[in-house]
C-alpha positions as a Markdown table, in Angstrom:
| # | Residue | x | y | z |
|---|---|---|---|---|
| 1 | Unk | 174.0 | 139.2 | 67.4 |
| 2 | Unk | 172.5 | 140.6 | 64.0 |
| 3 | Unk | 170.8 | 137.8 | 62.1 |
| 4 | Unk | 171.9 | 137.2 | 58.6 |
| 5 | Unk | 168.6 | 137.1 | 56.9 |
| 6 | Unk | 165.5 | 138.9 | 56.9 |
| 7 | Unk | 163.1 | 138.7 | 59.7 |
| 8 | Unk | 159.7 | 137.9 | 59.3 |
| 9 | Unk | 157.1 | 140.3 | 59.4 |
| 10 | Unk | 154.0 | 138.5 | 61.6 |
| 11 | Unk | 155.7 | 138.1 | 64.7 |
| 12 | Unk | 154.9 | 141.7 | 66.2 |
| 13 | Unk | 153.8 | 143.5 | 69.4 |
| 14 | Unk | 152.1 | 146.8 | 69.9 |
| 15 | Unk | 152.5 | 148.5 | 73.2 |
| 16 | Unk | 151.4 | 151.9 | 74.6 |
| 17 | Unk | 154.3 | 153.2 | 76.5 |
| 18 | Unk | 152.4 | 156.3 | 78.2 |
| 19 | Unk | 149.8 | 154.0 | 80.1 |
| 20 | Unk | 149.8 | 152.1 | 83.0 |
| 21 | Unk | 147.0 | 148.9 | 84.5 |
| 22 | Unk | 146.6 | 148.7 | 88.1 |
| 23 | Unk | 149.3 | 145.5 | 88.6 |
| 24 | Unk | 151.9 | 147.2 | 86.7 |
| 25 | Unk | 151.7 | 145.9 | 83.6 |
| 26 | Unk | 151.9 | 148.1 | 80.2 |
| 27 | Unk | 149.2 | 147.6 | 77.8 |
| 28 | Unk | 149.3 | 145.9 | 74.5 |
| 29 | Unk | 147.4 | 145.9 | 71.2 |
| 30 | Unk | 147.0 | 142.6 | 70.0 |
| 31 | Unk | 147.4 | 143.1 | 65.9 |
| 32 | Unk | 146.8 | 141.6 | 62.8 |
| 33 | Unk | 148.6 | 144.2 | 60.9 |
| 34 | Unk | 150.5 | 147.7 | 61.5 |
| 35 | Unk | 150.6 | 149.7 | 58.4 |
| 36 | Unk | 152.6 | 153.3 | 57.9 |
| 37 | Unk | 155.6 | 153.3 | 59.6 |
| 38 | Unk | 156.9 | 155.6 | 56.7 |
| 39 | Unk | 158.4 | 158.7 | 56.5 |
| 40 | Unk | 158.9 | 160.6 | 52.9 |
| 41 | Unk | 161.2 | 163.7 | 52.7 |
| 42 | Unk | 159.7 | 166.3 | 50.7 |
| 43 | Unk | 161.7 | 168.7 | 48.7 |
| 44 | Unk | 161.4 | 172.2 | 47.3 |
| 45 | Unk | 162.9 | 173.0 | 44.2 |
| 46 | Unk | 165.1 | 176.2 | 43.5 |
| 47 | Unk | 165.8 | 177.4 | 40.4 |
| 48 | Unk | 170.0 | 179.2 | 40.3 |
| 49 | Unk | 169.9 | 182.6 | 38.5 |
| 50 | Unk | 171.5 | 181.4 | 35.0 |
| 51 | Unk | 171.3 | 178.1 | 35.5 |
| 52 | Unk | 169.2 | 176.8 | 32.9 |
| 53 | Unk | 170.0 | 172.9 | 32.6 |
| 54 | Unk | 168.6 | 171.5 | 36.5 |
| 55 | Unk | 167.4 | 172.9 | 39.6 |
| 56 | Unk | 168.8 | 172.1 | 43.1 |
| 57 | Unk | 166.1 | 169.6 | 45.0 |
| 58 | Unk | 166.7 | 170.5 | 49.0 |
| 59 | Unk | 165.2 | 168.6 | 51.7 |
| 60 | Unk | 162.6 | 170.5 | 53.5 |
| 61 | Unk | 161.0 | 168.5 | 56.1 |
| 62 | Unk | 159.6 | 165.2 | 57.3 |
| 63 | Unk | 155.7 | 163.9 | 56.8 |
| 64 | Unk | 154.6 | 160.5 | 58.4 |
| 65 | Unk | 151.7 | 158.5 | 56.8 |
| 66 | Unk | 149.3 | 157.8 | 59.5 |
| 67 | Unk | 149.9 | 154.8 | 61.9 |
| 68 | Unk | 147.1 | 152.2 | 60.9 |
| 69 | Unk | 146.5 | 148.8 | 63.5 |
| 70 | Unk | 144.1 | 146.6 | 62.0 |
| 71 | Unk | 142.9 | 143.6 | 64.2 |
| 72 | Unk | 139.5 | 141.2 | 65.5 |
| 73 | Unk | 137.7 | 143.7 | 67.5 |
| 74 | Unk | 138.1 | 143.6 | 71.4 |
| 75 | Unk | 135.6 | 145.4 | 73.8 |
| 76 | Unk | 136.4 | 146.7 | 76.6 |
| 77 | Unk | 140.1 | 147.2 | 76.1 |
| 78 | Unk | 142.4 | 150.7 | 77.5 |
| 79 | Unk | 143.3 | 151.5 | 73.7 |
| 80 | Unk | 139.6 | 151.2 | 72.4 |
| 81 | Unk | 138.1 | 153.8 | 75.1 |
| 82 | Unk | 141.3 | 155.9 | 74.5 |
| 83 | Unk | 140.5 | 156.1 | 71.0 |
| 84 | Unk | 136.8 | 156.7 | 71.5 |
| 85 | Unk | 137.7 | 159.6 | 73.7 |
| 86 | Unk | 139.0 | 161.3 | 70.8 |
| 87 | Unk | 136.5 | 160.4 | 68.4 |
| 88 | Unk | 133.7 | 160.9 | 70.2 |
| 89 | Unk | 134.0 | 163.1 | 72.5 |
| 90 | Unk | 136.8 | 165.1 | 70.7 |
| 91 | Unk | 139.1 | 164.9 | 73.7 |
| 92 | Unk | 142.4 | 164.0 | 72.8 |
| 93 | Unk | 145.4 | 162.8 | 75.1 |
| 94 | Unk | 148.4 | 161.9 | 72.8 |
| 95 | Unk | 150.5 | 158.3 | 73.7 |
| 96 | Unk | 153.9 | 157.2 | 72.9 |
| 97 | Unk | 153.3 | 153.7 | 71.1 |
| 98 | Unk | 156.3 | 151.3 | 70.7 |
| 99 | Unk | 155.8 | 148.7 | 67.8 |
| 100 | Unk | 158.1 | 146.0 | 68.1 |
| 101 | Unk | 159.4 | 143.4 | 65.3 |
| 102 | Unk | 160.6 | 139.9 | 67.4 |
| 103 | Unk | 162.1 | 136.9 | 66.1 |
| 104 | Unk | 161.4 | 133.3 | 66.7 |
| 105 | Unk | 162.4 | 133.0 | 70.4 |
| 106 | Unk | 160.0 | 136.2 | 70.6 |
| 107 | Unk | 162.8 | 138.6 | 71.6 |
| 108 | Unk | 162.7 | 142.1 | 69.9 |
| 109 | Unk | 164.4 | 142.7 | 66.5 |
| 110 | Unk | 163.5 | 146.0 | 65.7 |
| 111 | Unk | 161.4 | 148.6 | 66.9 |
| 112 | Unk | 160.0 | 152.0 | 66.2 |
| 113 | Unk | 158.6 | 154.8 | 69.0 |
| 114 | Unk | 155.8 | 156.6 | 67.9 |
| 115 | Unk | 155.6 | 159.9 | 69.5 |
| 116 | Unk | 152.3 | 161.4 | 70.1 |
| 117 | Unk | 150.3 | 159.2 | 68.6 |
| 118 | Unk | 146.3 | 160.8 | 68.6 |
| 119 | Unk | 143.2 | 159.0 | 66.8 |
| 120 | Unk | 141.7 | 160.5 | 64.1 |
| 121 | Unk | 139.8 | 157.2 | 62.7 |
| 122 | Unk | 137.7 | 154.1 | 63.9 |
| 123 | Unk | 136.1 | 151.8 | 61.6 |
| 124 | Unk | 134.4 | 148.2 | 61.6 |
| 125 | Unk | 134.3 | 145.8 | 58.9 |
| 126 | Unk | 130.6 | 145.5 | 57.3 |
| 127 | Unk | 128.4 | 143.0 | 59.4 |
| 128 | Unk | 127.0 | 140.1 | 56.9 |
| 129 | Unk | 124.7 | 137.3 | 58.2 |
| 130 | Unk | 125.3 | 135.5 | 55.2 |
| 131 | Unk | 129.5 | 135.5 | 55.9 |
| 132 | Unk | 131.7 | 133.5 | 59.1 |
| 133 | Unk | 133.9 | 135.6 | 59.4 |
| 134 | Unk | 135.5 | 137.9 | 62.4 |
| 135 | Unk | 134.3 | 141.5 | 63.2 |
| 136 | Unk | 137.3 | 143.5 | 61.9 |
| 137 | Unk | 138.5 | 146.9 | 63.5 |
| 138 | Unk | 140.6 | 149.6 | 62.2 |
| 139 | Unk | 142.3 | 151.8 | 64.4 |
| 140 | Unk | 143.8 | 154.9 | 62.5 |
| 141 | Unk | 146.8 | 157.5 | 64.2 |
| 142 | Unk | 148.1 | 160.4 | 63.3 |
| 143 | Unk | 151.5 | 161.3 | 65.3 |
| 144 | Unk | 154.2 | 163.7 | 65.6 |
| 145 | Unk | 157.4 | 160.9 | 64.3 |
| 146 | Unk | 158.5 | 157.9 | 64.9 |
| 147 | Unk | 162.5 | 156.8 | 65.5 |
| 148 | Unk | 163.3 | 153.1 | 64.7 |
| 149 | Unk | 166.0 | 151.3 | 66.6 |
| 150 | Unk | 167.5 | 148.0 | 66.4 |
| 151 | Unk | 167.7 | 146.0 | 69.5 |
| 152 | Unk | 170.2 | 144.3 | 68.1 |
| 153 | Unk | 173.4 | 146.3 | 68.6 |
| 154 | Unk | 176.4 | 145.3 | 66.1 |
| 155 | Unk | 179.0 | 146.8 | 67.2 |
| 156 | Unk | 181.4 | 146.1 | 64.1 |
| 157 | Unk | 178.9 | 147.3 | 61.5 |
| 158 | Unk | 178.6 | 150.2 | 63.5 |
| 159 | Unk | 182.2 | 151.3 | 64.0 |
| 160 | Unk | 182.0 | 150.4 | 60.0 |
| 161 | Unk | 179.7 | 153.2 | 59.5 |
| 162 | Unk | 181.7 | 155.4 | 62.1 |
| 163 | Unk | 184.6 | 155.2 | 59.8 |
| 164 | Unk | 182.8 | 155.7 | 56.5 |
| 165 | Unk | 180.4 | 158.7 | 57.9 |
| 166 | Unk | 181.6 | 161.0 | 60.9 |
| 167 | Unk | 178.9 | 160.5 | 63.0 |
């Protein structure tokens, strides 16, 4: 059932769908935020002969910003030596990364697979002795697109839209 209000956004997971630990389990990136999941359609303009007052805007394509996972640094984990792969070694194996809203009873919302993701940036916050504070890592991704889906299926608002739009 859909909920009625808008979900909160701190209640997150971050799992790599392409790898695999020994007992099974699928790895996850423990988060303190996920920034770009946003695509922008770009345009190009075209001017009609004799057609002086606009010009048609058509879409052209799709760019992603890069995927950004901010959290306390971890050593040791799958994701870090994946990422050092690429960054230091320049060898890159591309992942499928699923990032999943949940609600309070920490069943998924939302979510949105990221295809290919690849690194292309590490980065630790500046070490102070005179500041408490955590070691913060950035993890940067480039990837090919992501698809968001609602694992929430409302079937009315659906057949809604089926009747408005011939999908």
């Amino acid at each position: 059932m859909a909920t009625s209000y808008p979900p909160v956004g701190f209640h997150f997971i971050v799992t790599i769908a392409d790898l695999q630990m020994p007992d099974g389990a699928v790895p996850f990136i423990r988060a303190q935020e996920v920034k770009g999941l946003s695509a922008t359609i770009s345009t190009e303009e075209i001017q009609e002969g004799g057609e002086n007052t606009f010009t048609h805007k058509l879409p052209k394509g799709v760019t992603y910003q890069p995927l950004v996972i901010t959290r306390g640094m971890v050593s040791g984990s799958v994701f870090v030596e994946w990422i050092k792969l690429g960054v230091e070694q320049f060898r890159f194996y591309p992942v499928n990364l699923l990032v999943t809203l949940l609600d309070e009873q920490h069943l998924p919302l939302e979510y949105w697979f990221i295809a290919n993701a690849y690194p292309i940036k590490i980065g630790t916050s500046d070490l102070n002795a005179q500041d408490n504070k955590i070691v913060i890592e950035t993890l940067e991704l480039q990837y090919q697109y992501f698809r968001r889906g609602s694992a929430v299926t409302n079937t009315s608002i659906l057949s809604q839209l089926q009747s408005l739009v011939k999908i």
